[in-house]
N, C-alpha and C positions, 0 to 999 in steps of 0.2 A: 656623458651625463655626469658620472662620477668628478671629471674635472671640473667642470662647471660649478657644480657645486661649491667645492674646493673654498676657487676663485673667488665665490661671491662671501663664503664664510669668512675667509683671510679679507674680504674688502669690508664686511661689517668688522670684524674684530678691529681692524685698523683705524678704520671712521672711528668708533667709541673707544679707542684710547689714548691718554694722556689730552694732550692738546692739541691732535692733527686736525686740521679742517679739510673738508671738503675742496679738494682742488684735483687739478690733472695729474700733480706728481704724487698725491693719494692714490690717485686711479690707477696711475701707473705700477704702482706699489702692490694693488691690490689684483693686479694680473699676473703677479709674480715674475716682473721684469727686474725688481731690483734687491731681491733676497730670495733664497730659496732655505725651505726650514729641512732638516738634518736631525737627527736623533742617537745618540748611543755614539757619538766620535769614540772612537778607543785609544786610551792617553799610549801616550809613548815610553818607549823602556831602553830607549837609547839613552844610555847616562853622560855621554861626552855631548851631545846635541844637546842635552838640557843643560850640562853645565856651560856650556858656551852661552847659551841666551840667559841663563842669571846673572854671567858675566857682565854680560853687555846691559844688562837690568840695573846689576849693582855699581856699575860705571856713570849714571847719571841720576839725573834729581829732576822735577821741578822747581820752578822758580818760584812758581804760583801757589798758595795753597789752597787742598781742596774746598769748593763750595759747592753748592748742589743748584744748578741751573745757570752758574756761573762759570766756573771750571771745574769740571766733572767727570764720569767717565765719557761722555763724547768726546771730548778734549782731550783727553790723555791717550786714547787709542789711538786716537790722529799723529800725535805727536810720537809714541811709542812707534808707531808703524814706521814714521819718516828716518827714524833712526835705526832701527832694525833692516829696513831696506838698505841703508849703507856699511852695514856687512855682510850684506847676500840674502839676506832672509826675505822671505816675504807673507807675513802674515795673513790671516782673513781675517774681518771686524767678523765677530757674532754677537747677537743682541738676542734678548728674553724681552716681547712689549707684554706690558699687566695693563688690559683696560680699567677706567676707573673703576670703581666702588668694587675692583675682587682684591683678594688678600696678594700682601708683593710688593716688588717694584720693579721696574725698566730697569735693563739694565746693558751694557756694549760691555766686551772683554775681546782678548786675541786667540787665536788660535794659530799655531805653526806646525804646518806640515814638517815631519821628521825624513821625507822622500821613500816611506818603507810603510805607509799606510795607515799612520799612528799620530796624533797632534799632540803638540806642548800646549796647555791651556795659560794665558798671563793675565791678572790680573792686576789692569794698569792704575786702577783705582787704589794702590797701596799706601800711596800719603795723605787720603783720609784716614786712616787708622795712625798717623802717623810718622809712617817708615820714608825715610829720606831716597828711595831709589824710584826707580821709571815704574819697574813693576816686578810681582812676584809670580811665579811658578806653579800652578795649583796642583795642591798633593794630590795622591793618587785617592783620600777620601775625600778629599771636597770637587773630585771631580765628576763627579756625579752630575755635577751643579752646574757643570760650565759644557759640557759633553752633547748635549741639546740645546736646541734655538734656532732661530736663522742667522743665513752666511749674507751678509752685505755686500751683494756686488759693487754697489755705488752706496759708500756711508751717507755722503755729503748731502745727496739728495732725501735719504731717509729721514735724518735728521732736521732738514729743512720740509720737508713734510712736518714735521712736530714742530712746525713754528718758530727753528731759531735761523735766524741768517748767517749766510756762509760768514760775513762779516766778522763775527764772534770767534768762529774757529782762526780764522786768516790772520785775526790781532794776536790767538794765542799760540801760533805755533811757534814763537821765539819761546815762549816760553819754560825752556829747558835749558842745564849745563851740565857738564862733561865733569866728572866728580875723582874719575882715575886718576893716578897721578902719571902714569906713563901708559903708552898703548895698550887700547883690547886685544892681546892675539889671542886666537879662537885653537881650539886643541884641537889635532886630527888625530882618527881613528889610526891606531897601529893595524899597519897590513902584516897580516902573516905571509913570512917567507917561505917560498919551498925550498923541499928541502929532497935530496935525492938522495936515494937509498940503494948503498954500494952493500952486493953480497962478495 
């Protein structure tokens, strides 16, 4: 019973926000086949893992600049992700949806399993403020902010639930270039040696 309920409260919040309509891939949405919501992620304290994903942050740009419903954070997660994937990583999209008329806004960002239980949160939206990179690292206080929501199994179709077509995304995923001047190598962890002990 208690799931059921769930179900139908995730399918009204969904219907009343932003600009989803009433369709199958709504319904679908709203069974919880293509997000599952998360609370309290515990940020990571691997310092060589988060330096390698700033690296590879600080290693690119967009091309495009930010606009909001044009090139935005759906866009940039997409693209963030397909680069990350080609040095081993593999992100989740998470997103925050604000039905209308409450206080807020929608919002996608990354999250990167560290493999020890703990996620790097990024914020791909950094060149709205600005900053010339793919995206930023969220501190360990603004993660607060990014630590809940749901995990996107399937962005594409989320997002196309809210009305925009894949179209959109598929034009802008050129949209990125390579800002290093020579290769990303990524740092490995120093293995401690053993060490044997002669009496």
């Amino acid at each position: 019973m208690k799931k059921g309920t769930t179900v139908l409260a995730m399918a009204i919040l969904l219907l009343t926000a932003g600009s989803c309509t009433v369709s199958a891939t709504c319904m679908c949405m709203g069974l919880g086949i293509d997000f599952l919501p998360v609370h309290g992620l515990p940020l990571t304290k691997d310092a060589i893992f988060s330096q390698n994903l700033q690296d590879i942050l600080n290693g690119y740009r967009y091309t495009e600049n930010y606009s909001a419903g044009r090139f935005d954070c759906m866009d940039t997660t997409i693209i963030a992700t397909r680069v990350l994937q080609e040095y081993g990583y593999n992100p989740s999209t998470m997103a925050r949806f604000v039905p209308k008329g409450w206080d807020g806004n929608s919002h996608m960002w990354l999250a990167v399993s560290d493999g020890k239980g703990r996620f790097a949160f990024i914020e791909t939206g950094a060149n709205a403020t600005g900053q010339p990179v793919l995206g930023e690292l969220v501190t360990a206080e603004q993660s607060t902010n990014y630590a809940s929501g749901y995990v996107l199994f399937n962005p594409m179709r989320v997002v196309q639930c809210f009305g925009y077509s894949e179209d959109r995304f598929l034009s802008n995923l050129g949209k990125v270039e390579k800002t290093a001047t020579g290769p990303i190598v990524l740092r490995q962890a120093q293995e401690e040696k053993s060490r044997w002990l002669y009496e």
